[in-house]
PDB file with SEQRES, HELIX, SHEET and CRYST1 records, atoms N, CA, C and O in Angstrom:
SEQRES   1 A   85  UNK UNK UNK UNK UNK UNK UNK UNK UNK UNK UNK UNK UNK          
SEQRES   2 A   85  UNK UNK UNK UNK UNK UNK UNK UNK UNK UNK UNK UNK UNK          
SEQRES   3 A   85  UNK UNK UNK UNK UNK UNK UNK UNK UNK UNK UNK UNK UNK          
SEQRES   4 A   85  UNK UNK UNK UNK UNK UNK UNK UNK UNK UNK UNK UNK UNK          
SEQRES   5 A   85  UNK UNK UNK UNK UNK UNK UNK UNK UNK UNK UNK UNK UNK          
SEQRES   6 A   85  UNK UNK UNK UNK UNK UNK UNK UNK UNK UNK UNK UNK UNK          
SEQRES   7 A   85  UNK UNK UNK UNK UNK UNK UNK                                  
HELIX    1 AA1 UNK A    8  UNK A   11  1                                   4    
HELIX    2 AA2 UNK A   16  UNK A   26  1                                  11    
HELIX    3 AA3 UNK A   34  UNK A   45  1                                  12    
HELIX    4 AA4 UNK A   71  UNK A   78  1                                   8    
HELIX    5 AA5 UNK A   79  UNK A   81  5                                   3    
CRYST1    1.000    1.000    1.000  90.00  90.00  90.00 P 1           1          
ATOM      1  N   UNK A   1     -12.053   1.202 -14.760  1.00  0.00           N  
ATOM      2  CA  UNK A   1     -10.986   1.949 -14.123  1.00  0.00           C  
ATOM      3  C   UNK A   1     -11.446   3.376 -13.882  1.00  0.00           C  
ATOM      4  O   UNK A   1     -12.130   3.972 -14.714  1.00  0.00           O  
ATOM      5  N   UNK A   2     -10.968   4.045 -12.455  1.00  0.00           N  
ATOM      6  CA  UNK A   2     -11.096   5.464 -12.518  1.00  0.00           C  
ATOM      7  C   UNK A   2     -10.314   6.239 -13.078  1.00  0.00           C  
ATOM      8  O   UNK A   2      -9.229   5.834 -13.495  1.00  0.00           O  
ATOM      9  N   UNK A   3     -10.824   7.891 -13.237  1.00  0.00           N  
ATOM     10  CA  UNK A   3      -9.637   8.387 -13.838  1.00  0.00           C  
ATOM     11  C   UNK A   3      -8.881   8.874 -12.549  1.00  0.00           C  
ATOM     12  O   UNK A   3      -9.223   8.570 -11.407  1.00  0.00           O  
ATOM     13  N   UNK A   4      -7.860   9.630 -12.862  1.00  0.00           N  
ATOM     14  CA  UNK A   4      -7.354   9.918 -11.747  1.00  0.00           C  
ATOM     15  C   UNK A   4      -7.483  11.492 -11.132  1.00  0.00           C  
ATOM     16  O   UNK A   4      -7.271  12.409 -11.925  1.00  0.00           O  
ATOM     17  N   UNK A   5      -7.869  11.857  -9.558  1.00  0.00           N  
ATOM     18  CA  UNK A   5      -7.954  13.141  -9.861  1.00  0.00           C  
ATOM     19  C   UNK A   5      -7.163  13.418  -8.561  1.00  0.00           C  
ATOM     20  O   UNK A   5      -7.603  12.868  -7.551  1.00  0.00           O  
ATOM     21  N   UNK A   6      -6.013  14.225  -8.430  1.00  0.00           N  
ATOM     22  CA  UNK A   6      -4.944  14.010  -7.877  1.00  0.00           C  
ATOM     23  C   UNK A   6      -5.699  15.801  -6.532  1.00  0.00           C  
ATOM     24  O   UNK A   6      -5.185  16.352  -5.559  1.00  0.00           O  
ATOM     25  N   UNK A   7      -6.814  15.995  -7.161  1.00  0.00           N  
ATOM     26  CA  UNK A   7      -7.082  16.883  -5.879  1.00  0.00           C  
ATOM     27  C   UNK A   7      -7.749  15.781  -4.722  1.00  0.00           C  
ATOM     28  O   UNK A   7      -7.200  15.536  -3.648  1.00  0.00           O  
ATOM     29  N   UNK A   8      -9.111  15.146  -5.200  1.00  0.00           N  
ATOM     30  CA  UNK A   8      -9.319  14.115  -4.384  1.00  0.00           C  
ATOM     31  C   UNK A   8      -8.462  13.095  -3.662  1.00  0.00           C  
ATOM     32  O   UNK A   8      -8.493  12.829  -2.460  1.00  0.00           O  
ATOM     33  N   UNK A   9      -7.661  12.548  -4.639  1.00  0.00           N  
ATOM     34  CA  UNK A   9      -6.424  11.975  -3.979  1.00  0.00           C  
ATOM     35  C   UNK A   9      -5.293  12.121  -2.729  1.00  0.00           C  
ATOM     36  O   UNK A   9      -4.884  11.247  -1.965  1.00  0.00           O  
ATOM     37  N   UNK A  10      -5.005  13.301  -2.793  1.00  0.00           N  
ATOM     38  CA  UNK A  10      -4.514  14.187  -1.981  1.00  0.00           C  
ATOM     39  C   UNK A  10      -4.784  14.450  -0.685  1.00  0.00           C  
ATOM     40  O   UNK A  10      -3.976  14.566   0.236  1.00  0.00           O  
ATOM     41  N   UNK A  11      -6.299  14.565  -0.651  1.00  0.00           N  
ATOM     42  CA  UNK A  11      -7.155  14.234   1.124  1.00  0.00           C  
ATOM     43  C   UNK A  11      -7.227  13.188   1.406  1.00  0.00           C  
ATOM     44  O   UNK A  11      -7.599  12.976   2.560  1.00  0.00           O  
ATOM     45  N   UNK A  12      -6.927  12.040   0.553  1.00  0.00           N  
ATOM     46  CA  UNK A  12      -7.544  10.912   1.295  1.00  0.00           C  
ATOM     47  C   UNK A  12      -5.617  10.125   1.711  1.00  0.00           C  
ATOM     48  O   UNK A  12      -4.530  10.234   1.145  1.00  0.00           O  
ATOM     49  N   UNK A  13      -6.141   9.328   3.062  1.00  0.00           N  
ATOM     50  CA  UNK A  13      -4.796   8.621   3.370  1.00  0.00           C  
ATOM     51  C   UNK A  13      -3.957   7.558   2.252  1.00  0.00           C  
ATOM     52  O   UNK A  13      -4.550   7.050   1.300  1.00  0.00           O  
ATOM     53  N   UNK A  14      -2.636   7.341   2.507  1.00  0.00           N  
ATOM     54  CA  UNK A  14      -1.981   7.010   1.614  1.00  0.00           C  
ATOM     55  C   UNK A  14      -2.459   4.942   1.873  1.00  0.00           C  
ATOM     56  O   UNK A  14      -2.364   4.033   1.049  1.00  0.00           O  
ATOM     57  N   UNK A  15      -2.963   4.902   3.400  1.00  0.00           N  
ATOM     58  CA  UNK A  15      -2.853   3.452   3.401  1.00  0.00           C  
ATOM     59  C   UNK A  15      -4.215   3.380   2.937  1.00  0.00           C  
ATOM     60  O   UNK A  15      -4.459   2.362   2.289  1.00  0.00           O  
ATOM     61  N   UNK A  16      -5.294   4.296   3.115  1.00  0.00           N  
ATOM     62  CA  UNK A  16      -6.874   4.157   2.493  1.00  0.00           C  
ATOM     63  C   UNK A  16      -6.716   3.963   0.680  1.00  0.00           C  
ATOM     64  O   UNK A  16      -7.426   3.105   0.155  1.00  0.00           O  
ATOM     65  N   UNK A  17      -5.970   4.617  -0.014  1.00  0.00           N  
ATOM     66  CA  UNK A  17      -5.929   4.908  -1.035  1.00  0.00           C  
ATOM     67  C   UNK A  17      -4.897   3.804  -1.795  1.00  0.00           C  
ATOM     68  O   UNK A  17      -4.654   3.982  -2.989  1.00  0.00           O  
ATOM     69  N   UNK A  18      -4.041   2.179  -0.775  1.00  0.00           N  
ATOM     70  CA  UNK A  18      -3.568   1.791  -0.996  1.00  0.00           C  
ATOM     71  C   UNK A  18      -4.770   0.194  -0.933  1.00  0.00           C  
ATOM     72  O   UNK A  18      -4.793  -0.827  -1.621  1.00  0.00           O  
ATOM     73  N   UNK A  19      -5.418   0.555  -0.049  1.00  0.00           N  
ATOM     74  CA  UNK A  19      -6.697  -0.331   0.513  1.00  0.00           C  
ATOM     75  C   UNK A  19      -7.401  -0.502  -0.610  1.00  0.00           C  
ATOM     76  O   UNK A  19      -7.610  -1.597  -1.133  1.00  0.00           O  
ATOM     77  N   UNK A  20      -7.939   0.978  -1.173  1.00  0.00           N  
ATOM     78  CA  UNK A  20      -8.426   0.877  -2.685  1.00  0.00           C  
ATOM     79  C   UNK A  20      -8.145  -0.020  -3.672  1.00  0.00           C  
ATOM     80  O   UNK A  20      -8.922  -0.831  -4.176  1.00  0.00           O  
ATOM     81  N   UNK A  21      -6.757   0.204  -3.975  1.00  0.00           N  
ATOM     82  CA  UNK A  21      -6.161   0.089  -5.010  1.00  0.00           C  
ATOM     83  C   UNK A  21      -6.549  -2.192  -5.063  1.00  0.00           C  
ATOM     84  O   UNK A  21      -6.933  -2.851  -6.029  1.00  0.00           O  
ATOM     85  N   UNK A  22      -6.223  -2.677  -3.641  1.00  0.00           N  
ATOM     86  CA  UNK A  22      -6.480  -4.043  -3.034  1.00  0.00           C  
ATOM     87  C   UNK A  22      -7.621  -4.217  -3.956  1.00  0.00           C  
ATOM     88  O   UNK A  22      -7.620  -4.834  -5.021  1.00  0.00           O  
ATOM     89  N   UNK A  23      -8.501  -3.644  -3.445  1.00  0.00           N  
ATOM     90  CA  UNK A  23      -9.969  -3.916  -3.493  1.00  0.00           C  
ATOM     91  C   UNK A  23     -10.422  -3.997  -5.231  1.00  0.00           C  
ATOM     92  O   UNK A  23     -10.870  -4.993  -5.799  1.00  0.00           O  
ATOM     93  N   UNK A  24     -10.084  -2.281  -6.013  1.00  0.00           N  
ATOM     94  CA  UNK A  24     -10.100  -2.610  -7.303  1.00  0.00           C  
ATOM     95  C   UNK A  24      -9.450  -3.404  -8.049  1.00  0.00           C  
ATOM     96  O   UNK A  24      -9.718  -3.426  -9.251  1.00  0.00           O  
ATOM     97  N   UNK A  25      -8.169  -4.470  -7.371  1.00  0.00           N  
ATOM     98  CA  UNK A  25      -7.271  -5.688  -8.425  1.00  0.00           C  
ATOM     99  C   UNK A  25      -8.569  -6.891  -8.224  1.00  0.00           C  
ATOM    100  O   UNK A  25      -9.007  -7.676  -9.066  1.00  0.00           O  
ATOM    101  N   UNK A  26      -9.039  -6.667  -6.574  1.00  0.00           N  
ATOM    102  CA  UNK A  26     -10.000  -8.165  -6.311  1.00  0.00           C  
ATOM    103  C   UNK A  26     -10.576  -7.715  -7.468  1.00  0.00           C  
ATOM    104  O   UNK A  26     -10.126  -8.257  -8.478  1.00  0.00           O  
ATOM    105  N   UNK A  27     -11.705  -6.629  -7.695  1.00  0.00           N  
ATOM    106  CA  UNK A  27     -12.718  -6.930  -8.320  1.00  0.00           C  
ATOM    107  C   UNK A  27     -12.288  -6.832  -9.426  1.00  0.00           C  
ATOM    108  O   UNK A  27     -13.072  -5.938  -9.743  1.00  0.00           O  
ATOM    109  N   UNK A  28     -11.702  -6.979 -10.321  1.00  0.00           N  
ATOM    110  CA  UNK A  28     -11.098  -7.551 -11.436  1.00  0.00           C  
ATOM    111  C   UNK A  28     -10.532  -9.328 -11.495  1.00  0.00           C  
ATOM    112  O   UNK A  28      -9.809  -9.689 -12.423  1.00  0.00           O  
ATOM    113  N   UNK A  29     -10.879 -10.104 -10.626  1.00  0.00           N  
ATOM    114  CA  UNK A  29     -10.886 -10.706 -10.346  1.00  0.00           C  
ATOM    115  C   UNK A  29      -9.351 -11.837 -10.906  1.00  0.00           C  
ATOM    116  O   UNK A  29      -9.099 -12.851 -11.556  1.00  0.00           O  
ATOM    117  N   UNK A  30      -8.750 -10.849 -10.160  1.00  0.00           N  
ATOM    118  CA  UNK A  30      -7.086 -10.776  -9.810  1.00  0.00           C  
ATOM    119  C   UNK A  30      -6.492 -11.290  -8.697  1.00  0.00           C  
ATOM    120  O   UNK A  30      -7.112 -11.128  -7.646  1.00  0.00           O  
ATOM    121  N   UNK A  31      -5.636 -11.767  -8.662  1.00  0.00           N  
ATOM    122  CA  UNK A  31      -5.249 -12.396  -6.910  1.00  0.00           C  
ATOM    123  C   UNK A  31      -4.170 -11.064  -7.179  1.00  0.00           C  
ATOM    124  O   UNK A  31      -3.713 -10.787  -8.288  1.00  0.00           O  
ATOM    125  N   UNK A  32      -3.840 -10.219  -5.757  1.00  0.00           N  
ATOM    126  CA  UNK A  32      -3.338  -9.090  -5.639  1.00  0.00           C  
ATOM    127  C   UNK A  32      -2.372  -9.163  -4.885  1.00  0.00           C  
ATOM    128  O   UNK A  32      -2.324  -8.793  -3.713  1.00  0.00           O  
ATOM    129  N   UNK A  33      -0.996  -9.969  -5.941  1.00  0.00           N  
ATOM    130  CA  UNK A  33       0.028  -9.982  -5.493  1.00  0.00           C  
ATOM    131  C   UNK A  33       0.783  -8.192  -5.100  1.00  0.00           C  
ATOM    132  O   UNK A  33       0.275  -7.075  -5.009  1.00  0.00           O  
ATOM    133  N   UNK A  34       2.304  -8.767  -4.949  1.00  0.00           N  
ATOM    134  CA  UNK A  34       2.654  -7.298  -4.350  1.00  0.00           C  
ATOM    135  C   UNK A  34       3.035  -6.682  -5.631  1.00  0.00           C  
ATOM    136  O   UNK A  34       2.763  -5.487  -5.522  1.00  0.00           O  
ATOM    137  N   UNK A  35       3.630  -6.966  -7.015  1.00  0.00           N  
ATOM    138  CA  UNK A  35       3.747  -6.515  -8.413  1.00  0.00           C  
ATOM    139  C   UNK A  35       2.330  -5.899  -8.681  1.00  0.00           C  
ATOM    140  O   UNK A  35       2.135  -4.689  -8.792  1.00  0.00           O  
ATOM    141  N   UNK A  36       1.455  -6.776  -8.763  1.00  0.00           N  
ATOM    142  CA  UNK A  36       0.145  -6.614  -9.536  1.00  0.00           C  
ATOM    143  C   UNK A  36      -0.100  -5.317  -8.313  1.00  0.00           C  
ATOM    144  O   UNK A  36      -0.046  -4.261  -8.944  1.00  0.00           O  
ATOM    145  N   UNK A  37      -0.362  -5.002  -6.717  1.00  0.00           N  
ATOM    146  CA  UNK A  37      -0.753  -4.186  -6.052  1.00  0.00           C  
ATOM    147  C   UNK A  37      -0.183  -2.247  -6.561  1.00  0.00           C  
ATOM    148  O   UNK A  37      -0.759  -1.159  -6.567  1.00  0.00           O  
ATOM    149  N   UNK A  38       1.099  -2.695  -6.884  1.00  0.00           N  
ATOM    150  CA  UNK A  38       2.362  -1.527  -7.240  1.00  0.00           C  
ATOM    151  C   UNK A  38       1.736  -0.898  -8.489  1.00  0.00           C  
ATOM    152  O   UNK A  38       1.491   0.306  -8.565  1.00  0.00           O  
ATOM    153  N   UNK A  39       1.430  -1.999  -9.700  1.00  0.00           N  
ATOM    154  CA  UNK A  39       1.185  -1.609 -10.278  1.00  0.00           C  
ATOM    155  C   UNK A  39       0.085  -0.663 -10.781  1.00  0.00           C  
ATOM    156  O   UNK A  39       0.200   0.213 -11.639  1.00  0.00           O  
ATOM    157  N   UNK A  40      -1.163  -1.065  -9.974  1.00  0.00           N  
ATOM    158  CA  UNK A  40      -2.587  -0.878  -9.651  1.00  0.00           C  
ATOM    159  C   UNK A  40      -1.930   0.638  -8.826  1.00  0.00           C  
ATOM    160  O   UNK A  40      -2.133   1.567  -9.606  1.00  0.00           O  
ATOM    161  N   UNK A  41      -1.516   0.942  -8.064  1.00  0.00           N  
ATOM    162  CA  UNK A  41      -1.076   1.924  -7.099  1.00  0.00           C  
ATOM    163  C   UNK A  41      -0.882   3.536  -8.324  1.00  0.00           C  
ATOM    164  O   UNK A  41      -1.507   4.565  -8.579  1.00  0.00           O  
ATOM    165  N   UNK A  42       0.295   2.894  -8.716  1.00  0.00           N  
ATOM    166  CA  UNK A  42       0.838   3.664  -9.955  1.00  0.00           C  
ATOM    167  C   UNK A  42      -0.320   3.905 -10.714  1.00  0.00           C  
ATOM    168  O   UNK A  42      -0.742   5.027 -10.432  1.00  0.00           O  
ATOM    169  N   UNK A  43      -0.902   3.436 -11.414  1.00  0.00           N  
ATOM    170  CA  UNK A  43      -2.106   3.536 -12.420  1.00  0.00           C  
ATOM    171  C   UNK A  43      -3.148   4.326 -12.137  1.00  0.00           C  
ATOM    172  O   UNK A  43      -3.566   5.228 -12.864  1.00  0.00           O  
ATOM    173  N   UNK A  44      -3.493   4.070 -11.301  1.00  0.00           N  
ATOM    174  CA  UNK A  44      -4.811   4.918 -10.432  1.00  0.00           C  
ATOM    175  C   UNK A  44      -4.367   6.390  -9.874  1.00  0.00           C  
ATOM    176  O   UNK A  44      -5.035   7.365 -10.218  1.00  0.00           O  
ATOM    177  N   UNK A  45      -3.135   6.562  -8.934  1.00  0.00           N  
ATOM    178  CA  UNK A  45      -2.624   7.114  -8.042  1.00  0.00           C  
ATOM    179  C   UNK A  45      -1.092   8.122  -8.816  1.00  0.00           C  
ATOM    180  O   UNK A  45      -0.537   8.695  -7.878  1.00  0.00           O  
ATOM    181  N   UNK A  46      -0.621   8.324  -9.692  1.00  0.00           N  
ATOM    182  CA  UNK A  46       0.245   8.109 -10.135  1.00  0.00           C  
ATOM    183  C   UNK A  46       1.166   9.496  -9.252  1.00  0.00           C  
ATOM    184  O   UNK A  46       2.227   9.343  -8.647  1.00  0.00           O  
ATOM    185  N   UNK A  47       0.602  10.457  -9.366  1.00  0.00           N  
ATOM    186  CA  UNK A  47       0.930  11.701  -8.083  1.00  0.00           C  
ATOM    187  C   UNK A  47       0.763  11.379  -6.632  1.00  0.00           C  
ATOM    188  O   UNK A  47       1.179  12.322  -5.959  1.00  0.00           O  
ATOM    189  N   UNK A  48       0.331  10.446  -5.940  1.00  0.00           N  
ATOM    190  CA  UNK A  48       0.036  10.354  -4.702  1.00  0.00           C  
ATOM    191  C   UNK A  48       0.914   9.108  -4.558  1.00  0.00           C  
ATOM    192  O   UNK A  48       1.587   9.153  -3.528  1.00  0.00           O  
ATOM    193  N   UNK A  49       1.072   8.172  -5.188  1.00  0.00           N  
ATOM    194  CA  UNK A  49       1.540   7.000  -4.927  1.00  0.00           C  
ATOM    195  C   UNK A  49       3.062   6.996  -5.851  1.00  0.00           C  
ATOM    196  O   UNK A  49       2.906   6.892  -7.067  1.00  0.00           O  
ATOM    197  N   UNK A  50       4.320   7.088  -5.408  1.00  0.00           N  
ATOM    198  CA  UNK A  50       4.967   7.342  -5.750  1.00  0.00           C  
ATOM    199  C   UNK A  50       6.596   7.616  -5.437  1.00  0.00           C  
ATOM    200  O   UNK A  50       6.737   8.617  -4.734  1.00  0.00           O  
ATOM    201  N   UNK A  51       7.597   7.094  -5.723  1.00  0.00           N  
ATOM    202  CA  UNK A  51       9.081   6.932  -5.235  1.00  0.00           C  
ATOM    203  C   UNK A  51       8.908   8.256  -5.446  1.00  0.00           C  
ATOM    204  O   UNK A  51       8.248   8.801  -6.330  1.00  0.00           O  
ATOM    205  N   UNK A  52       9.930   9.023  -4.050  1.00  0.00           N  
ATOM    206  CA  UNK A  52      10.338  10.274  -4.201  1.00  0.00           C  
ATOM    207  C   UNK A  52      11.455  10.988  -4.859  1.00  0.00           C  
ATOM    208  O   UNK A  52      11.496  12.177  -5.175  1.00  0.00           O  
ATOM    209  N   UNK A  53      12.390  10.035  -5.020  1.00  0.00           N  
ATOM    210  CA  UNK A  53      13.614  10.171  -5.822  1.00  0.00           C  
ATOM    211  C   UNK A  53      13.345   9.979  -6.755  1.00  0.00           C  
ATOM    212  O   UNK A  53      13.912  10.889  -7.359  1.00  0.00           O  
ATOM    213  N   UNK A  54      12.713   9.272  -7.641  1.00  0.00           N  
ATOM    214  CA  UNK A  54      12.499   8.663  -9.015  1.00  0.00           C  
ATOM    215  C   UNK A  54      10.453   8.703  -8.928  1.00  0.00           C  
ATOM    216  O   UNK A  54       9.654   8.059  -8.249  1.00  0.00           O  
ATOM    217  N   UNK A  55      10.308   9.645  -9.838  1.00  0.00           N  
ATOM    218  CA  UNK A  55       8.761   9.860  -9.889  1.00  0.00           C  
ATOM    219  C   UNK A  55       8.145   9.255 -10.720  1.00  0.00           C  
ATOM    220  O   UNK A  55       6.927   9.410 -10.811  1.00  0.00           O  
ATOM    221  N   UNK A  56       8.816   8.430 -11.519  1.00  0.00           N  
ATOM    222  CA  UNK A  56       7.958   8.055 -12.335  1.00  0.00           C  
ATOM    223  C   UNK A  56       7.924   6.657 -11.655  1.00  0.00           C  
ATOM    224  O   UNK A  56       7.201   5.843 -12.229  1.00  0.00           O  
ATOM    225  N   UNK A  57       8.447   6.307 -10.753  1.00  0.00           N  
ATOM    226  CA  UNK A  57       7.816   4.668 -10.120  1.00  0.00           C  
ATOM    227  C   UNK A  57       6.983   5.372  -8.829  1.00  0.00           C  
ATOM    228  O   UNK A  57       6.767   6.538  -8.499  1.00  0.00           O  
ATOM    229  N   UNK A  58       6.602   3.949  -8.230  1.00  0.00           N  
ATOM    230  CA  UNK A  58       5.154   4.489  -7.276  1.00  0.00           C  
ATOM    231  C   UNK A  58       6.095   4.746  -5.845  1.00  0.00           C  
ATOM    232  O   UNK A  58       7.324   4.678  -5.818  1.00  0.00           O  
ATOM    233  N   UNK A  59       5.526   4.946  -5.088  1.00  0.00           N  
ATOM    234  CA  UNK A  59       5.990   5.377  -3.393  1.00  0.00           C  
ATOM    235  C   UNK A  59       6.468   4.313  -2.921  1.00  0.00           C  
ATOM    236  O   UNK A  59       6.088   3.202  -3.289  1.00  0.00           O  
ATOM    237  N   UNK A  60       7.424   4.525  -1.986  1.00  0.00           N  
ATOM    238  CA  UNK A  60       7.679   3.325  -1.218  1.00  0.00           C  
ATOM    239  C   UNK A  60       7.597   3.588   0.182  1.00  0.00           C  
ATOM    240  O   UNK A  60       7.780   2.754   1.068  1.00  0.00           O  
ATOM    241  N   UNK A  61       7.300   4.838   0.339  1.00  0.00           N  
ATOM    242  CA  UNK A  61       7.049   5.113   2.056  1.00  0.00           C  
ATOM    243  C   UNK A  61       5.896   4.751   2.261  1.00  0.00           C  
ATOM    244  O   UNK A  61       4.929   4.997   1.539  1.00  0.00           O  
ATOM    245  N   UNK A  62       5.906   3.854   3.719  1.00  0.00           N  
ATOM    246  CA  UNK A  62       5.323   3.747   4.741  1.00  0.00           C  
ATOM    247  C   UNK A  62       5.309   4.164   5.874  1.00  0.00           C  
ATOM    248  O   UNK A  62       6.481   4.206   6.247  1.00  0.00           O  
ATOM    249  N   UNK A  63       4.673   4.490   6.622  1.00  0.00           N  
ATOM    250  CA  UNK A  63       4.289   4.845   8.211  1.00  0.00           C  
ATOM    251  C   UNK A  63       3.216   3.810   9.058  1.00  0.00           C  
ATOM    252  O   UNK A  63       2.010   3.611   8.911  1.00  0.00           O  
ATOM    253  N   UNK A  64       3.967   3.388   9.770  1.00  0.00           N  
ATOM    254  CA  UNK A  64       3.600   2.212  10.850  1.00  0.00           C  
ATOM    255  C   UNK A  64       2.517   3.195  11.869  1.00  0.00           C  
ATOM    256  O   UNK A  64       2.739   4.187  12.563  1.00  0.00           O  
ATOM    257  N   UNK A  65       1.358   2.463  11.608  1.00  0.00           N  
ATOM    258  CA  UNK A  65      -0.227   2.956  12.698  1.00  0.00           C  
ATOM    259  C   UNK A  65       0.430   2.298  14.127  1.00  0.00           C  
ATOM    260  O   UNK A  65       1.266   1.406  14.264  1.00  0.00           O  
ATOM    261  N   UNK A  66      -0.302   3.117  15.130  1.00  0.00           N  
ATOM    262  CA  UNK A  66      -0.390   2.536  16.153  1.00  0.00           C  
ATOM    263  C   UNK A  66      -0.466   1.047  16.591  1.00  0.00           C  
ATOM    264  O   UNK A  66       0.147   0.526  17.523  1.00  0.00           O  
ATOM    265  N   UNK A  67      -1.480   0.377  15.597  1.00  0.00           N  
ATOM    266  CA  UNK A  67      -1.549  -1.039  15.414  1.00  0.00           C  
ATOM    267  C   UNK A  67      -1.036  -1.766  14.658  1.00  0.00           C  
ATOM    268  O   UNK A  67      -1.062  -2.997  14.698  1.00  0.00           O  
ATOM    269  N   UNK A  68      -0.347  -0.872  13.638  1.00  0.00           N  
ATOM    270  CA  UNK A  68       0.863  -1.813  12.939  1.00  0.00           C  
ATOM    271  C   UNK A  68       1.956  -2.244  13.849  1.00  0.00           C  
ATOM    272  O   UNK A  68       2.566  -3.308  13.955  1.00  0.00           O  
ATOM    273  N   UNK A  69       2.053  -0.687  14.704  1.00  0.00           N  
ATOM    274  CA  UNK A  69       3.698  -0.814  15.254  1.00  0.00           C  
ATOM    275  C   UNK A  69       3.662  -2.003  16.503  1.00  0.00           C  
ATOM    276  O   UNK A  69       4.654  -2.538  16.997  1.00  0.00           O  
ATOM    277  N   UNK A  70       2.279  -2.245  16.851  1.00  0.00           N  
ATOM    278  CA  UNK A  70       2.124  -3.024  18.023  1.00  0.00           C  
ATOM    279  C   UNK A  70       1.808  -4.945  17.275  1.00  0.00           C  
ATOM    280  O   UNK A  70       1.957  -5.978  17.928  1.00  0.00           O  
ATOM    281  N   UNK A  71       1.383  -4.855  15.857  1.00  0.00           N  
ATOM    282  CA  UNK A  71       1.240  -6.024  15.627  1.00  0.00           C  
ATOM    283  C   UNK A  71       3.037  -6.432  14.892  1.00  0.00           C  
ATOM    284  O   UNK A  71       3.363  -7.589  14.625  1.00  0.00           O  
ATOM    285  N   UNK A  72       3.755  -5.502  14.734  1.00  0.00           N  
ATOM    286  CA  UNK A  72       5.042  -5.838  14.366  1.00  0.00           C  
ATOM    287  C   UNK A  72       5.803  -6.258  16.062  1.00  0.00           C  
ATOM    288  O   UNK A  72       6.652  -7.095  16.370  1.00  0.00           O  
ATOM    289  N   UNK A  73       5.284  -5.570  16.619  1.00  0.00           N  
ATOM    290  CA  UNK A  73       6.181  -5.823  18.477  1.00  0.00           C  
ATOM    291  C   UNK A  73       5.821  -7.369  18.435  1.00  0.00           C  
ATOM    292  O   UNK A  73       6.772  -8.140  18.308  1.00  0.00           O  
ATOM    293  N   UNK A  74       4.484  -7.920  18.534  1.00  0.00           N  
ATOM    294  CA  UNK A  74       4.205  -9.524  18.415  1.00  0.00           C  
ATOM    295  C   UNK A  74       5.052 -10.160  17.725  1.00  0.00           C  
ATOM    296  O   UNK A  74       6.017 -10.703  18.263  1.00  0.00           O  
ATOM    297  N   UNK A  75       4.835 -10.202  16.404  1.00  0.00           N  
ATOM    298  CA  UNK A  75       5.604 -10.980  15.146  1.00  0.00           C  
ATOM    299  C   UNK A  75       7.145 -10.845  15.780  1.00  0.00           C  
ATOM    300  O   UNK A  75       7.853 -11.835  15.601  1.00  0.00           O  
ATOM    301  N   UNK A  76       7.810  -9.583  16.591  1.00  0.00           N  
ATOM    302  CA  UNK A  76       8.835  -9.987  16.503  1.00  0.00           C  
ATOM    303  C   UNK A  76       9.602 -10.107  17.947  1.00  0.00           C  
ATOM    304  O   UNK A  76      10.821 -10.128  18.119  1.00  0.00           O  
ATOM    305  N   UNK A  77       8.249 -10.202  19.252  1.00  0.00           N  
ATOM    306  CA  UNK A  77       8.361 -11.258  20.002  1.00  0.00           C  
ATOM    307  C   UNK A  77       8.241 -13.133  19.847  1.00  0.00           C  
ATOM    308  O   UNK A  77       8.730 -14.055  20.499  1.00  0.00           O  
ATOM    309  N   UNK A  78       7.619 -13.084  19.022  1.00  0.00           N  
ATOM    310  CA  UNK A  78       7.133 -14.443  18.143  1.00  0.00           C  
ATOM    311  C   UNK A  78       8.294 -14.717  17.883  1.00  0.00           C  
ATOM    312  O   UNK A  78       8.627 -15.440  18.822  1.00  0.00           O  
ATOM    313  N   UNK A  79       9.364 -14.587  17.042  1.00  0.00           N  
ATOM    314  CA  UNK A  79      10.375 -14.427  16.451  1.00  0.00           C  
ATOM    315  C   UNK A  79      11.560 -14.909  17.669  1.00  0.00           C  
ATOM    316  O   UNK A  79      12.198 -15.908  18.000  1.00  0.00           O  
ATOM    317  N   UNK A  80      11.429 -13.916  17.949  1.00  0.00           N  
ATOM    318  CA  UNK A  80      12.479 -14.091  19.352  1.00  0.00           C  
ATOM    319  C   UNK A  80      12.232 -15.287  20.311  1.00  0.00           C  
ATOM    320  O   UNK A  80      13.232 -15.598  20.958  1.00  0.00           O  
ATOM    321  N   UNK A  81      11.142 -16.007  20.538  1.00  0.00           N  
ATOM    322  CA  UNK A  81      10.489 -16.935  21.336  1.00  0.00           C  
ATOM    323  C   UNK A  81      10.531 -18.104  20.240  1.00  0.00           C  
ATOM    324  O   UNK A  81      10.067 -19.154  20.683  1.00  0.00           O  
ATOM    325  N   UNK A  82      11.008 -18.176  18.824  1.00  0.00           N  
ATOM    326  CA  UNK A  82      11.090 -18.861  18.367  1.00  0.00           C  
ATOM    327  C   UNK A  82       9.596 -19.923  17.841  1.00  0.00           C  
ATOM    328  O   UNK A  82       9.465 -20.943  17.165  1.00  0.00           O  
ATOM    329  N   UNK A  83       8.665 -18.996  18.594  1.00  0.00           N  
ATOM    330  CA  UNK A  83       7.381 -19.323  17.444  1.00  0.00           C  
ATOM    331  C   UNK A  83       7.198 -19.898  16.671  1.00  0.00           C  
ATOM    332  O   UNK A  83       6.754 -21.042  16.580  1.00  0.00           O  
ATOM    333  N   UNK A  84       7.650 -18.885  15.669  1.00  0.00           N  
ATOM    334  CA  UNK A  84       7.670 -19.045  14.522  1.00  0.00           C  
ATOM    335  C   UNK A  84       8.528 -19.680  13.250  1.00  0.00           C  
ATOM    336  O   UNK A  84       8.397 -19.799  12.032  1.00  0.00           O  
ATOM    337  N   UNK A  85       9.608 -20.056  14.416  1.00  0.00           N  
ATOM    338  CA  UNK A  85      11.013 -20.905  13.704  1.00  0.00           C  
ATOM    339  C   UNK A  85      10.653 -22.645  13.462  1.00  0.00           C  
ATOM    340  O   UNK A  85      11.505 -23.391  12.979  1.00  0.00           O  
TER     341      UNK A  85                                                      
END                                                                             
């Protein structure tokens, strides 16, 4: 495990630093559910990753990338076209 150093933390993006967190449950050789991910988040991240109302749990904001917001438009043309029903 790293320790945590909340200056480094701080420059780097919240979805890079969430990517991390993925990567260090794999190599623990963990299947990286969304509990086990939160938790890993919190642990590592505990200032960067983090509910804003309540600080002592992890973040729950997200911000949709350019290619999120366009792979959510699919899924929920898919949806609508019944695709996926």
């Amino acid at each position: 495990m790293i320790k945590n150093n909340a200056n480094k933390s701080s420059n780097i993006s919240v979805n890079d630093l969430i990517l991390f967190c993925i990567h260090s449950v794999i190599l623990n050789s963990e299947q990286c559910s969304f509990d086990r991910l939160v938790k890993e988040c919190f642990t590592l991240f505990p200032g960067t990753l983090r509910f804003m109302r309540y600080p002592i749990w992890p973040e729950t904001y997200f911000i949709l990338t350019k290619t999120g917001a366009e792979k959510a438009a699919a899924v929920s043309k898919s949806l609508r076209q019944g695709k996926l029903l």
